[in-house]
C-alpha positions, -999 to +999 in steps of 0.1 A: +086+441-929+087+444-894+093+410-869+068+416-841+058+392-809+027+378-814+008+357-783+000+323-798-010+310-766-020+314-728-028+294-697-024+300-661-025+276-625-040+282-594-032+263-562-060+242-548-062+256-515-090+293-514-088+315-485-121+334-482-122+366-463-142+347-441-119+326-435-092+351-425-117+368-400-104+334-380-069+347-384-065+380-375-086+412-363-108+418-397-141+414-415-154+409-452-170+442-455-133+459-445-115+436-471-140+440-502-149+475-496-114+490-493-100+462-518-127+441-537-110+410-530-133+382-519-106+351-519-070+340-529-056+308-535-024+298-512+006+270-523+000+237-507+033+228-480+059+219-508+044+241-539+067+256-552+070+286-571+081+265-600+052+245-602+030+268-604+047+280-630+051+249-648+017+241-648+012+275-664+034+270-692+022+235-698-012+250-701-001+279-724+019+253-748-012+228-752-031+259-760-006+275-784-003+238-797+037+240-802+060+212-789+077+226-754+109+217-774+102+248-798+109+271-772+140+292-770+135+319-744+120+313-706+114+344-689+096+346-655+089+371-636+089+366-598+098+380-564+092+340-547+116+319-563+124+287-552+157+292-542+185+322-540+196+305-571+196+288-597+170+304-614+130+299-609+133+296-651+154+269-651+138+246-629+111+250-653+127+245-682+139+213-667+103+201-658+093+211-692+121+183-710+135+216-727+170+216-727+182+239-753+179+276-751+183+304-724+161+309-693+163+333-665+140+355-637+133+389-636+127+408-606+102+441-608+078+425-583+041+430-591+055+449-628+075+414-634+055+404-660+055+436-677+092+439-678+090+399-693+066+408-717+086+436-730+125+417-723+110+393-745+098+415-773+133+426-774+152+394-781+126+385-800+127+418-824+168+418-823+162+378-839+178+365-807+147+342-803+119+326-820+098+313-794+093+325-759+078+314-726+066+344-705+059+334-672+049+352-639+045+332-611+046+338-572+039+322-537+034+353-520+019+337-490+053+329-481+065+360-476+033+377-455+035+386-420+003+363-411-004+389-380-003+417-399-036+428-412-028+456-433-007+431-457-014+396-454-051+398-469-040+410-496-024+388-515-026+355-531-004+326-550-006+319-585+010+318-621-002+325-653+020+322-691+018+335-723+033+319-756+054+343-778+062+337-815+082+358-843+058+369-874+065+393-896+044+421-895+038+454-917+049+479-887+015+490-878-009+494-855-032+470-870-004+442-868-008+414-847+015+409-815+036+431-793+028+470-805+048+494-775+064+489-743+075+515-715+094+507-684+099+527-654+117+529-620+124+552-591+140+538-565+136+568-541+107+545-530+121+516-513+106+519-482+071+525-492+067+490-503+095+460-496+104+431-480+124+432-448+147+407-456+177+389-481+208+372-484+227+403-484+209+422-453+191+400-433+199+367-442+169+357-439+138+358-465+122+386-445+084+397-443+062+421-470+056+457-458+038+485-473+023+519-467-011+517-485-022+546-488+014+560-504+012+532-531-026+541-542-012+577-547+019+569-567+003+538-584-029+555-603-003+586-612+028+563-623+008+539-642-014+568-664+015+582-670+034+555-688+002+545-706-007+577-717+030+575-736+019+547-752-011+562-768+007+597-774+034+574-791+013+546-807-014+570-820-038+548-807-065+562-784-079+550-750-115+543-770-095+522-792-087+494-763-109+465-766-095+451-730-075+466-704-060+442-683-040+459-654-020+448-624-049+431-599-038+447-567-068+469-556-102+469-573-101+510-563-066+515-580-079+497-611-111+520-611-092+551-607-066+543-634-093+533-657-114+568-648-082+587-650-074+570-688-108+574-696-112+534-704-147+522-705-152+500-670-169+475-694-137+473-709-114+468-677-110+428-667-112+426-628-099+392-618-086+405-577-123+399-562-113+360-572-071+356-568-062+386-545-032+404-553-005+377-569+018+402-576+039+394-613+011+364-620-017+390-614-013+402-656-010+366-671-038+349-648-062+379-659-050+372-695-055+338-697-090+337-678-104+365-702-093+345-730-105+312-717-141+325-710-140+346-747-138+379-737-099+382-756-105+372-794-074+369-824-071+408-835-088+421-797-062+455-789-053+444-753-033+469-729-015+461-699+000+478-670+014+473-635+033+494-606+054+474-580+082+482-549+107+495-564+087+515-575+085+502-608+060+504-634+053+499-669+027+491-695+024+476-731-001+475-755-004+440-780-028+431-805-037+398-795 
């Protein structure tokens, strides 16, 4: 028998307040057709004054808990993904886990920016595959808006604030493909790529927070490339085939990335869930917002094959596949 990771629950939060790209015509020098044709984002939500990164994220795990249906108690392992958290330290995680009432356990963040909740997805599998955990809270949250240059139009109508959660529970499992939960992960990183897209700031450098920057057209090259590559490992590895995925869910930074990752995997478009016209780019909650909505309005069923993927500054990038 095999112990695998299975996702027993999902739910994700979005902040009341909706920028429109009519709305950020007022801001700086732009218009909707620029945004949607070179990005397909419509709107993003933005973190009321005092929303924090860790309520967004608790409201995310609270919804992914009364879905799973498990007492908050049960959980062993926090793991969110941001590059916003509410303080240098302590952790985003453990504010959480406070707010939650959970006080036994280990929780922590992870840094990989807009692959965050990749790398949580697949840190996760691992403790829970080397029996270190039974239950984990996978969490990517951000309040990106925090960190835009608000002049700059290249960046700041890009992005968005959100959260979004999945549970994680140990089954056993007969080590196949057809097995529920968690079936491959693959992480990258090449930090050769700093500059291409980073913040401008930290404790260590600036000591300040500093402001997003990016060379757009850089990250579309490396981005479709990096993020085929580490899927098509997964199907070379898994045996599985690109016909085979019943949803792809990828990073929602671009709607033109997505299409050209999908063309370049040969994925059905029918198959690809497109959540960025709706939440922007919200960087490590882009994966577990698009998750939960598909599964909210019934497109993700029990036994759906569901792969994932992301590229962020660093660069990093990964991808995992999970039978839902």
């Amino acid at each position: 028998m095999t112990i695998r990771s299975v996702v027993i629950g999902s739910g994700h939060y979005l902040p009341e307040k909706c920028l429109t790209n009519a709305d950020m015509t007022r801001l700086v020098d732009t218009s909707d057709e620029w945004i949607v044709e070179r990005t397909g984002i419509r709107q993003r939500h933005l973190a009321a004054e005092g929303e924090t990164t860790s309520m967004l994220a608790t409201k995310a795990a609270i919804a992914a808990l009364e879905d799973a249906g498990i007492d908050p108690q049960t959980i062993d392992l926090i793991v969110l993904a941001t590059a916003t958290p509410d303080y240098t330290f302590p952790s985003t995680a453990t504010q959480v886990q406070a707010a939650l009432g959970i006080t036994g356990g280990a929780a922590f963040d992870l840094q990989a920016v807009c692959s965050g909740f990749v790398y949580a997805v697949a840190t996760a599998d691992n403790f829970i595959k080397a029996g270190s955990a039974k239950r984990a809270l996978v969490i990517g949250a951000e309040t990106f808006s925090r960190i835009l240059d608000w002049t700059d139009r290249t960046t700041c109508v890009l992005f968005g604030d959100g959260a979004g959660a999945i549970v994680l529970e140990a089954r056993e499992g007969e080590g196949a493909n057809a097995d529920r939960g968690i079936l491959c992960t693959h992480l990258r990183s090449d930090g050769r790529y700093r500059d291409k897209l980073f913040v401008d700031g930290g404790p260590s450098t600036s000591m300040t927070t500093g402001h997003l920057r990016m060379e757009g057209k850089e990250v579309f090259r490396h981005a479709v490339a990096n993020m085929a590559e580490t899927v098509e490992e997964s199907f070379r590895l898994s045996g599985i085939s690109p016909q085979e995925i019943k949803w792809f869910v990828p990073h929602q930074a671009n709607r033109r990335i997505i299409d050209a990752t999908a063309k370049k995997l040969n994925i059905d478009p029918s198959r690809v869930v497109i959540t960025v016209d709706l939440h922007g780019n919200t960087s490590a909650a882009s994966i577990p917002l698009a998750l939960s909505v598909a599964r909210r309005d019934g497109r993700i069923e029990t036994g759906d094959l569901v792969l994932i993927e992301a590229m962020g500054g660093g660069f990093t990038w990964g991808s995992a596949l999970m039978r839902w």
